[in-house]
C-alpha positions, -999 to 999 in steps of 0.1 A, spaced: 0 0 0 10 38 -9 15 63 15 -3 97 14 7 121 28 19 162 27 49 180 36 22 214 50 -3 229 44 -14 267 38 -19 283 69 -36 314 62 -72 307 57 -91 303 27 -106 337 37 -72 349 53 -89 343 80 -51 343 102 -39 377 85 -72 394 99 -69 378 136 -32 392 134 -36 426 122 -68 432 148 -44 415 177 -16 441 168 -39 467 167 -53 459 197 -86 452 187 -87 417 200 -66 397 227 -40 371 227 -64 345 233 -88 354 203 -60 347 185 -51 316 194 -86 307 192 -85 313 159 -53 294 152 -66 265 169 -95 265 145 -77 270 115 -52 239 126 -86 216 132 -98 226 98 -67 219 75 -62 186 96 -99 177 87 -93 181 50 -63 157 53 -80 134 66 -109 135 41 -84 132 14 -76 98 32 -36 110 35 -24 84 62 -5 105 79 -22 142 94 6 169 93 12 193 123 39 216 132 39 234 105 14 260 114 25 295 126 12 326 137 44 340 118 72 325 97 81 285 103 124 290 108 110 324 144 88 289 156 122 270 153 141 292 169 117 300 194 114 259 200 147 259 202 150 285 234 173 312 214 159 341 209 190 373 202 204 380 236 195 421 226 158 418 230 165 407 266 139 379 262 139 346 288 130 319 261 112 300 284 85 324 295 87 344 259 53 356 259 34 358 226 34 399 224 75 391 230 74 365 196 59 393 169 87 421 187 112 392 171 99 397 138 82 434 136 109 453 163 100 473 194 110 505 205 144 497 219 154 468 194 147 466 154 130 430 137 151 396 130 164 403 93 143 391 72 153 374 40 137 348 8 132 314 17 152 294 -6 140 302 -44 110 314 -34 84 349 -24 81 334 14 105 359 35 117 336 64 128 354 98 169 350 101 180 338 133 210 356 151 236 329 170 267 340 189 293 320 205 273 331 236 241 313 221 221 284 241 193 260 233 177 255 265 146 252 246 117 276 248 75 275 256 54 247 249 34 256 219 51 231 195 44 203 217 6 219 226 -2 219 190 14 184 184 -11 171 212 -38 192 193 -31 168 160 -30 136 185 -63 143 200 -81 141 162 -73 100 166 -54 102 133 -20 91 130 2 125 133 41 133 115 52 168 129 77 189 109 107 201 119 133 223 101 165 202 105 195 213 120 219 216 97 191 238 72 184 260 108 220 265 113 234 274 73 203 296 75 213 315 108 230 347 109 268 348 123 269 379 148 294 387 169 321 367 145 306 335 158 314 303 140 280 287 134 293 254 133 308 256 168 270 255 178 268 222 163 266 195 188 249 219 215 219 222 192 221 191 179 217 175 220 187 200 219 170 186 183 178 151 203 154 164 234 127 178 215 130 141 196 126 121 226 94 144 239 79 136 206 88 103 208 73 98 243 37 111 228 38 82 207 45 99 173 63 73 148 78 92 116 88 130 121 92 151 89 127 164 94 131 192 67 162 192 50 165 215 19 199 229 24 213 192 12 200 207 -21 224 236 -20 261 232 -32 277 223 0 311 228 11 328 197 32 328 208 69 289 214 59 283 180 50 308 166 79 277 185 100 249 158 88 267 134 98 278 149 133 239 164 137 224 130 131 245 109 152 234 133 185 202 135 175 190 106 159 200 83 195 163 94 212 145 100 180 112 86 166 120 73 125 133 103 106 116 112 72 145 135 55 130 154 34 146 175 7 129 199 -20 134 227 -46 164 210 -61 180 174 -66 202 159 -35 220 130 -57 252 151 -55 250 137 -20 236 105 -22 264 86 -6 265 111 25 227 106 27 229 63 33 253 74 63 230 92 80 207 74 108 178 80 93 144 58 79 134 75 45 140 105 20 118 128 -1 127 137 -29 108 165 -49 105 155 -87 85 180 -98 122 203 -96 146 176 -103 131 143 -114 166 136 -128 174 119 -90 152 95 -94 172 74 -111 202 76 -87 181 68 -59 162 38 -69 195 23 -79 211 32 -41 178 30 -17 187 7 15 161 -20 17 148 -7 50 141 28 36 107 46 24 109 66 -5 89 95 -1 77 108 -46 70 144 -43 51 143 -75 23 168 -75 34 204 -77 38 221 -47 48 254 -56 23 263 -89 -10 259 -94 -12 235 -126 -33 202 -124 -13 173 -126 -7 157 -155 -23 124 -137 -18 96 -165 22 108 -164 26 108 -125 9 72 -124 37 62 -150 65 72 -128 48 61 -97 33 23 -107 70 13 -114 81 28 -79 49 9 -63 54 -23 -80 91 -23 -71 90 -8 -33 57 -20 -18 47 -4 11 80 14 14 64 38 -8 54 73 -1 37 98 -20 31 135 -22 35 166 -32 70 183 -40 70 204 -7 48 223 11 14 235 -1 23 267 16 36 280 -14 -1 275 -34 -39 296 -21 -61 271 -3 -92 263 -25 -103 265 -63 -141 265 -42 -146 303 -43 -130 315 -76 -165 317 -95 -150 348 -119 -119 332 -127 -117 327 -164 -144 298 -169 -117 282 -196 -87 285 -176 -101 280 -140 -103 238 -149 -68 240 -159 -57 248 -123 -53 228 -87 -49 248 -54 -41 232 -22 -73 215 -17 -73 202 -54 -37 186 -48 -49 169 -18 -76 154 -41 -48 147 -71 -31 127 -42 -61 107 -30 -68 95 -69 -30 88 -75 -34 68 -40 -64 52 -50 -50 45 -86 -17 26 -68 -37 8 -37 -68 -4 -58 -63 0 -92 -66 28 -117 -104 15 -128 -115 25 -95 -106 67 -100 -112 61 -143 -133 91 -138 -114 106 -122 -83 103 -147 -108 109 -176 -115 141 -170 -80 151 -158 -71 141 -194 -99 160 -213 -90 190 -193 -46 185 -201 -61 185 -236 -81 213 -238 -52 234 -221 -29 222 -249 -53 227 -278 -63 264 -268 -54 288 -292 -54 311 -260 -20 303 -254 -5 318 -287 4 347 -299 21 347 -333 28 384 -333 46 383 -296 66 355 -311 77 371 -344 91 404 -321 108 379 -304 124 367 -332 138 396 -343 155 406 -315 194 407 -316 225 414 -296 218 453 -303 185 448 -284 198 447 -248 221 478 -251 221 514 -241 236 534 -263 259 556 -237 280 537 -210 267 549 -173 297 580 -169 283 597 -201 246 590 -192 252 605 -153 263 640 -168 234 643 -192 210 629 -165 225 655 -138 224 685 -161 187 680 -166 175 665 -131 200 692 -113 196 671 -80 216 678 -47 246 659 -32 225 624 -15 192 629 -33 163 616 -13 132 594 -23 114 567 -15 108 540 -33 75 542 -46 43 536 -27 27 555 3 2 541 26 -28 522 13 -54 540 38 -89 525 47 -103 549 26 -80 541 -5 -92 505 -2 -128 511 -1 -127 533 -26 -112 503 -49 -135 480 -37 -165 501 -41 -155 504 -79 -146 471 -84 -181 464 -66 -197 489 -100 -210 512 -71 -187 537 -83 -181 546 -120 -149 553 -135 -146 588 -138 -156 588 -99 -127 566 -94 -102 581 -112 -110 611 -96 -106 598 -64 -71 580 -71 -61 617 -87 -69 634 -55 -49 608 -35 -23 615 -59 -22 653 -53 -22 652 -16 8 628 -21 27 650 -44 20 678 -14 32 655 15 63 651 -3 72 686 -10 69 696 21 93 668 37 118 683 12 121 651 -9 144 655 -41 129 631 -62 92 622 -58 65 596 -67 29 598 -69 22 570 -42 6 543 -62 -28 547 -46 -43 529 -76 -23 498 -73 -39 467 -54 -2 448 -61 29 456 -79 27 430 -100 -8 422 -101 -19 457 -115 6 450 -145 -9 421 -152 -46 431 -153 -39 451 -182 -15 426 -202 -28 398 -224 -21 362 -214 -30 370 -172 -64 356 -152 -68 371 -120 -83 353 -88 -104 367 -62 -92 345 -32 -59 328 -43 -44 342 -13 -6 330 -8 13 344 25 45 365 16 56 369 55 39 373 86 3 391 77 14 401 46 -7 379 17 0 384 -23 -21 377 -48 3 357 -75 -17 366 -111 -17 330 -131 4 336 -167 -16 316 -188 -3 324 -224 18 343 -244 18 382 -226 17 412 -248 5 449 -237 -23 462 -256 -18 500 -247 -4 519 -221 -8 514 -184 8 540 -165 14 571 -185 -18 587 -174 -12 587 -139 26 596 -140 20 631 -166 -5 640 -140 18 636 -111 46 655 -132 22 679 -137 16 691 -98 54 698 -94 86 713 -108 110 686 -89 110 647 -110 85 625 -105 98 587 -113 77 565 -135 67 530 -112 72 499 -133 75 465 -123 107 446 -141 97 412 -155 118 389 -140 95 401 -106 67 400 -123 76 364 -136 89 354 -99 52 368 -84 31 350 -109 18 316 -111 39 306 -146 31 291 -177 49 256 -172 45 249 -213 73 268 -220 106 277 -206 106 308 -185 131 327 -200 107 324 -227 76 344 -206 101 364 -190 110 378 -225 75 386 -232 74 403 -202 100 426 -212 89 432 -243 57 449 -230 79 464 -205 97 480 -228 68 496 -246 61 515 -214 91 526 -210 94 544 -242 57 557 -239 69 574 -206 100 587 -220 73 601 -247 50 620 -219 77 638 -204 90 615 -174 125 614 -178 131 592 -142 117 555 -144 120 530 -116 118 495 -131 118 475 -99 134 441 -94 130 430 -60 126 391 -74 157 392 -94 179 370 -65 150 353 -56 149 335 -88 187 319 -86 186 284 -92 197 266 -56 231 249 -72 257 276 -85 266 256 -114 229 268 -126 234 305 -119 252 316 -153 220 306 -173 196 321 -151 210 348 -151 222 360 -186 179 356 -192 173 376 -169 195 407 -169 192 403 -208 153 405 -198 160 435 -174 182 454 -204 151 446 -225 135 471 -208 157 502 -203 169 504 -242 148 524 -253 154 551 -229 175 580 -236 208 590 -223 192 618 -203 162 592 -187 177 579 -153 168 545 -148 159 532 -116 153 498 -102 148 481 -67 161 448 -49 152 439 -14 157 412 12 180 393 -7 220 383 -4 236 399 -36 272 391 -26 277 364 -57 256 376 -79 271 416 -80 283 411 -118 253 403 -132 235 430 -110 261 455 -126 253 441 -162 215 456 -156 234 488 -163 207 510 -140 211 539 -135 206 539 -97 200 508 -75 182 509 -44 186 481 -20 171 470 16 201 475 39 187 486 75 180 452 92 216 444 81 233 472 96 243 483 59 261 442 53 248 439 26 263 476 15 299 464 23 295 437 -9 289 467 -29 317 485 -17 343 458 -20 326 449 -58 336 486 -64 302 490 -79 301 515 -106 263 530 -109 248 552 -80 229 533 -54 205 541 -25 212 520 7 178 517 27 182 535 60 148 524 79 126 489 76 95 498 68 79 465 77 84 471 113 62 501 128 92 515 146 102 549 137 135 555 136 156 591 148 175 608 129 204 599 145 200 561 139 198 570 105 226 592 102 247 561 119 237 544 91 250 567 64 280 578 82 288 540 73 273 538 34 300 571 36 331 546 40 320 524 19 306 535 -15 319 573 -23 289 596 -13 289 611 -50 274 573 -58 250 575 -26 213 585 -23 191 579 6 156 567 8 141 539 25 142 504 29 111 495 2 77 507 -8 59 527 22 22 505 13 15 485 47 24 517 72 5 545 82 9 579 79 23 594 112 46 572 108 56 576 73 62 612 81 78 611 111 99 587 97 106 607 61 110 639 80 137 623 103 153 608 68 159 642 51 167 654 84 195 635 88 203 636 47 207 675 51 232 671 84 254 645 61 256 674 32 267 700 56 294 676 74 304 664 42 304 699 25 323 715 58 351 682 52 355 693 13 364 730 24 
């Protein structure tokens, strides 16, 4: 018999039901124990649906009120000896001051979770740093799972995975923490153990990574301590292929693997060939990161083999967590009516694993209808003419080296761009949107509702616009932007007015903490059919003398945010993308905008997990990021924006964009991340983020001005401009102009030191 079972599931809500609870809690609105009232039901509800899929197992442990690796480290008992927290008695108020910062101590760095839009919580380790193990809430929700009478497999993030993905302060050698967290992994083992759980889920995805040797010596050292006390151990590995490290693997003391094939089928092979005979092999076959139905007939052909050769020792499931996917197809009635059968959401995967189960365990006649329609549906996707767009595919195929270049090199384009703009020493801005207020919302939804018309609606958006323009000018901000009061998403507003998008109304996916985007689905080839943002930015130009920057979203972000095409390669779409970019860019160069901002936050994100992969990623997308800015002029500054991301290895390529001026996230860091600019010698202007916006902390000038002071040593202040850490969206506005006020403050005390050192 075939094992069902999943790796997590989506813990949001299909209503974001968790983001809500949150935001009221922070707010005050609601207590502590509302909110784990609500948890608790979302837990019983997801656990319900697993078991009405028939999955064997019911998973727990993955649910958070915040970000999986703060639960680890809070399980674990170490939070950073700064906030002054006792990890034992760290209260619930005490976890979200780890990840949003309090008055005396800024948020846990934030950064992307492997390839992916989830922003995981960094942990900070010292050589001072103990795992004396932390509240009970793990353990309360694993008894939660037990209490259902289904058999339970918590999740755990491995050690190895906790520890590459820590954050070295303090010059601590991580791997000096080894064996003391390791003993720790080996209590928290034994507890679970003692509540009679058989198989833990013990995530391992760094093993996909390119490891160096005293990294892999660390399995085996990690596994030995822990694995004495410990219930069986289901490795599990995803995003990439582990056969690099197959022979490592069979050392380890553990009971099965998962591999995902969906990423890297490729290891199949290798495995099936080295598999002990007392191991499970856990088949991530259904896709856990898009939203495609499986190809069913396929994942039977790959799986009956496995079945027929392993028994019982076989597993099946998706290729990682369903975190990554919205919760239910159930409540999308105006999704496109031809695309919407095309597509599976959590809920739909878990039913694509109960038919592949079925098919395995009783036969495929028993689920024919099942495959049936899965195949009339994989056949209508391929036949619809939807898909295709000849005249996309001809401009494609005319491009040529000439195509991704500029025609001035960055020195000559400065001058022309400085002579025009006539901008101070350290120009300030921000880096694109202001607050989306109450009002702002229900405005939206009132017109998306048809209770308000256009014109009413544009008119509203205009006057946000104005007031914005006005809020700016008197902060004393050099170069300005009109707020983006009409954008739901960055990405999602793009792609309502491109060919070859659907939208959803509920296919919620969490980007960190509260914070929930709305991926748009890519269905077919992507062209714009006029322009989408000129409008608004000649208006905005037209309320002030000083520049107001054009917003664009670059397409490799708009690729990484999107629920992709998987008929094609993605360079392919990302290309596309560009391509419609491009037209806007040359249509805002037309009106009279001479800065753009063509932001890129999802550029690292996108690097394949093994280095040897990184040269082909990223010539496609730079090339499709050059795409874009061609067509501007020498005088045009181009802009774009990266954030919560480590650039370190991949600053050539970033320097091959050839903007203008880069703006990074750099606060949480203490301006690290700056320092890899500085040693690159990088030769474009660039604006290092001097407060996080996604904590509500408002920070002085002088903390600031600390901040520059440093970006001062380390890129030459004629390169520098100052502006915050990303878009100003989720914040409100006392805040935003406290905290802008304090920014130009302390950008107007840097000029005069600076100016006073020159004479």
């Amino acid at each position: 018999m075939a094992t069902t079972h999943i790796h997590g599931y989506p813990r949001i809500g299909a209503q974001r039901e968790l983001k809500f609870a949150l935001e009221a809690c922070w707010r005050g609105e609601a207590d502590t124990a509302w909110l784990e009232s609500t948890g608790a039901e979302l837990r019983a509800a997801h656990w319900q649906k697993q078991h009405a899929a028939g999955l064997a197992y019911t998973t727990a442990g993955d649910f958070s009120f915040y970000d999986q690796m703060l639960d680890q480290l809070v399980l674990l008992g170490c939070p950073p000896a700064r906030f002054g927290f006792d990890p034992k008695r760290l209260t619930r108020q005490q976890y979200f001051e780890l990840a949003r910062g309090n008055a005396a101590q800024p948020a846990l760095e934030m950064t992307k979770w492997f390839d992916t839009n989830y922003h995981y919580l960094v942990p900070e380790l010292s050589a001072e740093t103990r795992f004396d193990g932390g509240p009970d809430w793990y353990f309360d929700h694993i008894r939660e799972a037990l209490a259902t009478g289904v058999p339970v497999k918590p999740v755990l993030i491995g050690p190895v995975t906790f520890l590459r993905l820590a954050k070295s302060v303090a010059g601590c050698d991580r791997l000096q923490l080894l064996d003391s967290l390791a003993r720790t992994y080996a209590r928290i083992l034994g507890r679970l153990r003692d509540l009679g759980i058989q198989w833990v889920q013990i995530d391992e995805p760094a093993l996909c990574l390119e490891l160096e040797a005293e990294w892999l010596d660390a399995y085996d050292r990690a596994y030995t301590i822990l694995a004495a006390q410990a219930p069986k151990l289901l490795l599990t590995t995803y995003f990439d292929s582990n056969d690099d490290y197959i022979a490592r693997i069979l050392r380890l003391p553990v009971q099965g693997i998962h591999l995902d094939l969906v990423r890297a089928p490729q290891q199949l092979a290798a495995w099936l060939r080295a598999l002990p005979q007392d191991w499970i092999l856990s088949a991530g076959i259904i896709d856990g990161r898009n939203i495609w139905r499986t190809d069913l007939r396929r994942a039977l052909a790959t799986l009956q083999p496995l079945h027929d050769a392993l028994g019982d020792r076989l597993w099946i499931a998706p290729s990682c967590s369903l975190l990554h996917v919205p919760v239910s197809l159930v409540a999308e009635q105006r999704l496109d009516p031809e695309v919407r059968p095309w597509l599976a959401f959590a809920d739909e995967k878990l039913d694509e694993l109960r038919v592949l189960g079925a098919a395995l365990n009783k036969g495929a006649a028993t689920v024919q209808p099942e495959l049936d329609a899965a195949d009339a549906v994989l056949q209508a996707r391929r036949n619809s003419p939807r898909t295709l767009n000849e005249a996309v595919r001809s401009q494609i195929a005319q491009l040529n080296p000439a195509s991704y270049r500029r025609a001035s090199p960055h020195g000559l384009r400065s001058k022309e761009q400085q002579a025009h703009l006539r901008l101070p020493p350290l120009p300030t801005t921000t880096i694109g949107s202001f607050p989306q207020t109450p009002q702002i919302r229900a405005t939206r939804a009132a017109w998306k509702r048809g209770e308000i018309g256009e014109l009413q609606y544009l008119a509203a958006m205009r006057e946000e616009i104005r007031q914005v323009i006005e809020h700016q000018e008197a902060l004393g901000l050099d170069v300005l932007v009109h707020g983006e009061a009409e954008r739901n998403d960055m990405v999602e507003f793009f792609g309502e007015q491109l060919w070859g998008f659907c939208f959803t109304q509920n296919g919620w996916v969490q980007s960190y903490g509260s914070r929930c985007v709305k991926p748009p689905v890519i269905y077919g080839d992507v062209a714009r059919p006029e322009p989408m943002t000129v409008d608004t930015a000649r208006y905005a130009q037209s309320l002030t003398e000083k520049p107001v920057k054009g917003m664009l979203t670059g397409p490799v972000t708009i690729l990484q945010w999107s629920f992709v095409r998987d008929d094609q390669p993605r360079a392919q779409t990302a290309l596309q993308i560009a391509l419609a970019v491009r037209e806007e860019v040359a249509d805002l160069e037309k009106a009279g905008i001479r800065v753009i901002q063509i932001d890129e936050p999802a550029l690292r994100e996108g690097l394949p997990l093994k280095q040897r992969d990184w040269a082909h990623y990223l010539d496609w997308a730079v090339q499709s990021f050059q795409a874009t800015a061609v067509v501007a002029a020498d005088d045009t500054q181009i802009h774009t924006h990266m954030c919560y991301a480590e650039f370190h290895d991949i600053l050539p390529a970033i320097a091959a964009m050839d903007a203008d001026v880069i703006t990074i996230e750099t606060s949480r860091s203490n301006m690290e991340l700056l320092n890899a600019f500085g040693k690159f010698s990088y030769p474009n202007d660039i604006g290092p983020g001097v407060y996080d916006i996604h904590s509500p902390r408002v920070p002085q000038t002088e903390d600031m001005l600390r901040l520059l002071e440093h970006a001062c040593r380390v890129i030459p202040p004629r390169q520098l401009w100052i502006n915050p850490d990303c878009g100003l969206k989720t914040r409100d506005w006392p805040e935003v102009e406290q905290a802008l006020r304090n920014m130009v403050t302390a950008a107007q005390q840097l000029r005069a030191r600076l100016a006073a050192k020159a004479a």
